[in-house]
Kinemage of the C-alpha trace (Angstrom):
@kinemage 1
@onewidth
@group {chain A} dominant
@subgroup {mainchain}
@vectorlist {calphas} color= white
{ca unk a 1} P 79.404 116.451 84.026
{ca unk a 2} L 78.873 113.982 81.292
{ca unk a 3} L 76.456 110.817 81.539
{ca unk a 4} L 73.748 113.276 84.028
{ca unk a 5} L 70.695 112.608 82.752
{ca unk a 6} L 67.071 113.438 83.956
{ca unk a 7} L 65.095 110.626 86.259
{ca unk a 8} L 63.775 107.046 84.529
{ca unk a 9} L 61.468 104.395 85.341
{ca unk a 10} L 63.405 101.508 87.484
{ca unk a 11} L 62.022 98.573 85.974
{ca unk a 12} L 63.724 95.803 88.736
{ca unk a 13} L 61.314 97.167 91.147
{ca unk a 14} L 59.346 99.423 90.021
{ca unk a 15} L 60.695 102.200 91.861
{ca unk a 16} L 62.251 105.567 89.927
{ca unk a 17} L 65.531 106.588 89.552
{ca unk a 18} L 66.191 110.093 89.893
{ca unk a 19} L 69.593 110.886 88.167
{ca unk a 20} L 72.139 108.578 85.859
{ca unk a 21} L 75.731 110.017 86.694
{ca unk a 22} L 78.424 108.569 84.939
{ca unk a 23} L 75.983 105.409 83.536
{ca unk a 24} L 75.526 104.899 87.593
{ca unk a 25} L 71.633 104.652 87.685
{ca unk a 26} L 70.875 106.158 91.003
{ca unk a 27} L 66.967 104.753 92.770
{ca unk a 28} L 65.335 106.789 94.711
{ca unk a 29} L 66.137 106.525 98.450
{ca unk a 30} L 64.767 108.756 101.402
{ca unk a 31} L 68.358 110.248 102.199
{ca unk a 32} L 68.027 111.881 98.662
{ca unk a 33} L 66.273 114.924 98.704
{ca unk a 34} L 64.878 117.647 95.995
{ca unk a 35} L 68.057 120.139 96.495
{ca unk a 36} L 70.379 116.707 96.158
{ca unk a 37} L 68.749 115.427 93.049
{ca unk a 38} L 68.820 118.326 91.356
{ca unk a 39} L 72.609 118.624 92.230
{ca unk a 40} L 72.995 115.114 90.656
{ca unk a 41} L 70.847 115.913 87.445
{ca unk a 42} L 73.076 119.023 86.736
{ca unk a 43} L 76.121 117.089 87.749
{ca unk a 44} L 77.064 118.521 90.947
{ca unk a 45} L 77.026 116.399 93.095
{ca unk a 46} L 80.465 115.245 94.411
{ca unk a 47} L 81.730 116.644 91.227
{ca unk a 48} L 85.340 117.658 91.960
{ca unk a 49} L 85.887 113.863 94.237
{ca unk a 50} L 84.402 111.878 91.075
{ca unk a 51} L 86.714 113.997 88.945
{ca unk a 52} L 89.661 113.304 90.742
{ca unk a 53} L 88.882 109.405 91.330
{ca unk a 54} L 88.181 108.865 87.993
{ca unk a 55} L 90.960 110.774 86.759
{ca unk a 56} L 93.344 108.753 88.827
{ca unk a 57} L 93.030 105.193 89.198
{ca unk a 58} L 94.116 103.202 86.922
{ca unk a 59} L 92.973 100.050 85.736
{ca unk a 60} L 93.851 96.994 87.633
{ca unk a 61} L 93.839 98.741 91.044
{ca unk a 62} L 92.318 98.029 94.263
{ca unk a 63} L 90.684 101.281 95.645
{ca unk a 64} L 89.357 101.910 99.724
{ca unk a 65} L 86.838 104.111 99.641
{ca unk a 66} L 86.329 106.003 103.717
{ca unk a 67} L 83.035 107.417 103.853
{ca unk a 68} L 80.461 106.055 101.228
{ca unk a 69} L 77.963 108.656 101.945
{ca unk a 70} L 74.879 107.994 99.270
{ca unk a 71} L 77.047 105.086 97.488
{ca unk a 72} L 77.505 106.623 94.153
{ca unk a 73} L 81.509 107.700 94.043
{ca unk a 74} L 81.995 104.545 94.627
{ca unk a 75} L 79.759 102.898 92.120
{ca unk a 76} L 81.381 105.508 89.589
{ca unk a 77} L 84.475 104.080 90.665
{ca unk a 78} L 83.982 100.168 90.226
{ca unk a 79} L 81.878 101.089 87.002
{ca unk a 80} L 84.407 103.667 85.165
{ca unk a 81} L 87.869 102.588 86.049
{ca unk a 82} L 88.460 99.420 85.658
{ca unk a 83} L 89.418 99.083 89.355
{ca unk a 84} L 89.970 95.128 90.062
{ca unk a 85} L 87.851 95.690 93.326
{ca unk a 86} L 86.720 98.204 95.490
{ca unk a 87} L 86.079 97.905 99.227
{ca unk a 88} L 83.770 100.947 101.075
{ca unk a 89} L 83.032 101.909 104.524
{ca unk a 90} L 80.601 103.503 105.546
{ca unk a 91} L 79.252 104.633 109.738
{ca unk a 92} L 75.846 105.896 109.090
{ca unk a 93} L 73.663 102.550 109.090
{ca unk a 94} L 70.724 104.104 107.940
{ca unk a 95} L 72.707 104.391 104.506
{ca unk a 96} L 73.786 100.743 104.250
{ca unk a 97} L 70.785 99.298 102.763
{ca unk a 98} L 70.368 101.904 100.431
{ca unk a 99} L 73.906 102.057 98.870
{ca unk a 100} L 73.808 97.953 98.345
{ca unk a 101} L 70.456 98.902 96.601
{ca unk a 102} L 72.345 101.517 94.271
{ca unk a 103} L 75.276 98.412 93.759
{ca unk a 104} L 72.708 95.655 93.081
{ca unk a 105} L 70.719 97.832 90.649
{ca unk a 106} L 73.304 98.665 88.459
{ca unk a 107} L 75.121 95.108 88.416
{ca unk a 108} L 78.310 95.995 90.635
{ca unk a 109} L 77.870 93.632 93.648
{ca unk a 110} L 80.932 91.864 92.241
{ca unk a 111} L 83.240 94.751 91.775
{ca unk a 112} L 82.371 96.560 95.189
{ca unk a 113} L 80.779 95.989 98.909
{ca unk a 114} L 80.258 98.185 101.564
{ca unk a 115} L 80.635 97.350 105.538
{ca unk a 116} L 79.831 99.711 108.463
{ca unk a 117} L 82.390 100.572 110.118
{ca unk a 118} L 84.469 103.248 111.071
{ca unk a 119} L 88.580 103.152 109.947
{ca unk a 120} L 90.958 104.347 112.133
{ca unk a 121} L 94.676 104.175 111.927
{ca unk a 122} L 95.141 105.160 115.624
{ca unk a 123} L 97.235 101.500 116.763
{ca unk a 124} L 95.357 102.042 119.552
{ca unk a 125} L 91.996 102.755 118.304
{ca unk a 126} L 89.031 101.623 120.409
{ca unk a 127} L 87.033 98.751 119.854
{ca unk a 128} L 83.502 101.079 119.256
{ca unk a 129} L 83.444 104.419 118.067
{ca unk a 130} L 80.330 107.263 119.301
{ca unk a 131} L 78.835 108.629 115.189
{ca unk a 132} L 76.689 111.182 115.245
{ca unk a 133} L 73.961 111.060 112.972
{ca unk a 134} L 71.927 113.870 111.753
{ca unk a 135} L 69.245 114.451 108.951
{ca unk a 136} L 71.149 115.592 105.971
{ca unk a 137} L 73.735 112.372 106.139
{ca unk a 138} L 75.958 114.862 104.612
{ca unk a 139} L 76.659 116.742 108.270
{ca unk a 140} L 77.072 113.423 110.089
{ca unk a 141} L 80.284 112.671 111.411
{ca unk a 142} L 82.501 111.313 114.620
{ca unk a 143} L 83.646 115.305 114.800
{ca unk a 144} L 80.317 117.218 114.419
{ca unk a 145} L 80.958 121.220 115.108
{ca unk a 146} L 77.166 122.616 114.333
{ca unk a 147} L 74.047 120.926 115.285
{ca unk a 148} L 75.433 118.163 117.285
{ca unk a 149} L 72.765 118.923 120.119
{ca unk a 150} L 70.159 117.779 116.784
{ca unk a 151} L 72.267 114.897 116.398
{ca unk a 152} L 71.285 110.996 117.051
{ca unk a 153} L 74.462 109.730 118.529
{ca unk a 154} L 75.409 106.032 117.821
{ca unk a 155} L 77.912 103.833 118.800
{ca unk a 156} L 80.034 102.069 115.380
{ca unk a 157} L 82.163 98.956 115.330
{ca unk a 158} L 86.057 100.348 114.558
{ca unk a 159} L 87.972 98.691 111.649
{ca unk a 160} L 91.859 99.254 112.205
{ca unk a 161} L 93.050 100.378 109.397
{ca unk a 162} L 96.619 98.493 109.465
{ca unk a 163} L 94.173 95.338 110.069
{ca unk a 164} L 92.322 96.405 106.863
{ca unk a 165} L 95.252 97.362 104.559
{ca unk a 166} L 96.617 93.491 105.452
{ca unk a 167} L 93.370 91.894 104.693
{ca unk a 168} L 92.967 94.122 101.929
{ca unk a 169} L 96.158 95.696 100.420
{ca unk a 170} L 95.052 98.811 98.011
{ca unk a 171} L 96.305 101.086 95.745
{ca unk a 172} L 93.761 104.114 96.293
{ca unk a 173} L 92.173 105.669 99.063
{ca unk a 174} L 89.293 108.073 98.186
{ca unk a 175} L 88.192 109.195 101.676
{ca unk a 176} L 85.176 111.955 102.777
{ca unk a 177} L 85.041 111.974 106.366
{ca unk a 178} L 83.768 114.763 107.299
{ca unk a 179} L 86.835 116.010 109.233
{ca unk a 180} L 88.945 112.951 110.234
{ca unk a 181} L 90.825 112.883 107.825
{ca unk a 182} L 93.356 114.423 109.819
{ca unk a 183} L 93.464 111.935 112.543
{ca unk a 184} L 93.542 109.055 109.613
{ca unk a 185} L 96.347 110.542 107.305
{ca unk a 186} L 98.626 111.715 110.959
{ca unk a 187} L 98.618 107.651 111.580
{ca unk a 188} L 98.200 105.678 108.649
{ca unk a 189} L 101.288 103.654 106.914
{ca unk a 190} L 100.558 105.192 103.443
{ca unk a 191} L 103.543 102.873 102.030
{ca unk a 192} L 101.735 100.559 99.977
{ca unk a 193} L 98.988 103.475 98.756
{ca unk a 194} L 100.075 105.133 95.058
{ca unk a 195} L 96.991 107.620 95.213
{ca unk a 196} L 94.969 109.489 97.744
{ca unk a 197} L 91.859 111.047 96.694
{ca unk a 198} L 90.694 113.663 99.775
{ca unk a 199} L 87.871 116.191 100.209
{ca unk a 200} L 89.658 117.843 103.595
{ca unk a 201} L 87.277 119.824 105.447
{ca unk a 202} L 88.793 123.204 106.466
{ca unk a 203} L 86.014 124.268 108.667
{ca unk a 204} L 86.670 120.926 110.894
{ca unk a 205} L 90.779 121.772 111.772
{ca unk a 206} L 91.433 125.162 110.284
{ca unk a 207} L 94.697 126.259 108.132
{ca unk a 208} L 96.957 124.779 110.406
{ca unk a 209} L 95.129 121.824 109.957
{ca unk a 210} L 94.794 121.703 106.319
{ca unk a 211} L 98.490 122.098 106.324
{ca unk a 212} L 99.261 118.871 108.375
{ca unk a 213} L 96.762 116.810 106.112
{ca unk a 214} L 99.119 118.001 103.277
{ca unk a 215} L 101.961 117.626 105.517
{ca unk a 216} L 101.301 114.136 106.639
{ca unk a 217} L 100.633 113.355 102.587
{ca unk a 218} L 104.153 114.193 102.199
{ca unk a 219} L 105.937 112.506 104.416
{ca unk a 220} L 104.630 109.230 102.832
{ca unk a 221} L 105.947 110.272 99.919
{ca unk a 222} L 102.852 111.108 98.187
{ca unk a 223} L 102.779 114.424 95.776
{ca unk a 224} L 99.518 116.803 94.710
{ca unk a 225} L 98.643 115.683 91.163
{ca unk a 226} L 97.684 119.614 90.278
{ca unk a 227} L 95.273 119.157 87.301
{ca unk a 228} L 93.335 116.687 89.727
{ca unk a 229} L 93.159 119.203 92.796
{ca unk a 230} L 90.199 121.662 92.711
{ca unk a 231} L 88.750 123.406 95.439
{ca unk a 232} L 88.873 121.019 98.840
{ca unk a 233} L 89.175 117.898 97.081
{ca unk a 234} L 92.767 116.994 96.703
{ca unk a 235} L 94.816 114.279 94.737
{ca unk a 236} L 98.305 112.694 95.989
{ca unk a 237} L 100.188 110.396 93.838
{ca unk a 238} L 103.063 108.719 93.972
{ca unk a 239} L 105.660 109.159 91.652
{ca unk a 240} L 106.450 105.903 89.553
{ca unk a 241} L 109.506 104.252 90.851
């Protein structure tokens, strides 16, 4: 992927950074480990979601991001696209600090902020939500199949997501969930959304599964953008009026 490059000095604080993905500067951070950065550095990491998200927004546009996992997608995003503002979520706490580190370091504390929270679109989602947190922050998630004995379970304030899309009416979703997508995309009023950026998790829900993500894409009128799709990460647009 073009603008990896190999790890830096960090002169704000004197710490290191370990990778520069798409002119994101990425500091070092305890979540990150040898096996991560190295997917970074080679351009790897989160390649096909950054392809798609930076493929597809345009200019102007207000992007969600579900599931901000080490913070860079959506740095790329508010850094590469012109997006007019870009609002993250994020339920693993132990990441929060971190990913406003990676924001403040590389000057995008204007263009994009992160909250912890979990977003359902259930109308009658809960107040509080159980995570489960485990060491790689890549397995956490509400719907945890393997290693959930391992897990540190945690309970996460719940942002209702038509609540959110009120407050904060958006263009884009880019969402990686780690499995609940499903429940989000069988709820959510997709009406106002032109783009939906997914990595869907076929070991969480199966075929059938998979098929009722794509399914419930559909029916909001939303259609796979093919030269964006790759793999599990999937692109929806909507087709200008």
């Amino acid at each position: 992927m073009s603008g990896t490059t190999f790890p830096d000095d960090f002169p704000e604080d004197g710490g290191t950074v370990v990778a520069t993905v798409q002119g994101v500067r990425v500091p070092d951070a305890p979540h990150l480990g040898p096996g991560m950065i190295r997917d970074m550095i080679a351009g790897r990491y989160e390649a096909r979601e950054l392809r798609a998200a930076l493929g597809g927004i345009l200019p102007g546009e207000r992007v969600l991001e579900l599931g901000a996992g080490s913070g860079l997608v959506g740095a790329a995003i508010a850094r590469n696209t012109g997006a007019a503002e870009v609002r993250s979520f994020e339920a693993n706490p132990d990441l929060i600090p971190h990913i406003r580190r990676l924001y403040a370091h590389n000057g995008l504390q204007d263009r994009i902020a992160v909250s912890h929270a979990v977003v359902l679109a259930e109308p009658d989602a809960p107040a509080t939500m159980t995570f489960h947190v485990r060491g790689n922050f890549l397995g956490s998630g509400i719907n945890i199949t393997r290693g959930a004995a391992r897990a540190r379970a945690i309970t996460v304030p719940v942002v209702r997501y038509g609540e959110l899309a009120r407050d904060f009416p958006h263009q884009v979703i880019v969402m990686d969930i780690e499995g609940a997508e499903r429940a989000f995309l069988d709820h959510a009023d997709l009406s106002g959304v032109r783009l939906v950026v997914a990595e869907l998790h076929r070991a969480h829900y199966g075929r059938e599964g998979m098929k009722a993500c794509r399914a419930a894409l559909a029916r909001a009128g939303l259609r796979p953008v093919e030269a964006l799709c790759k793999g599990g990460v999937v692109a929806w647009a909507r087709e200008p009026a």
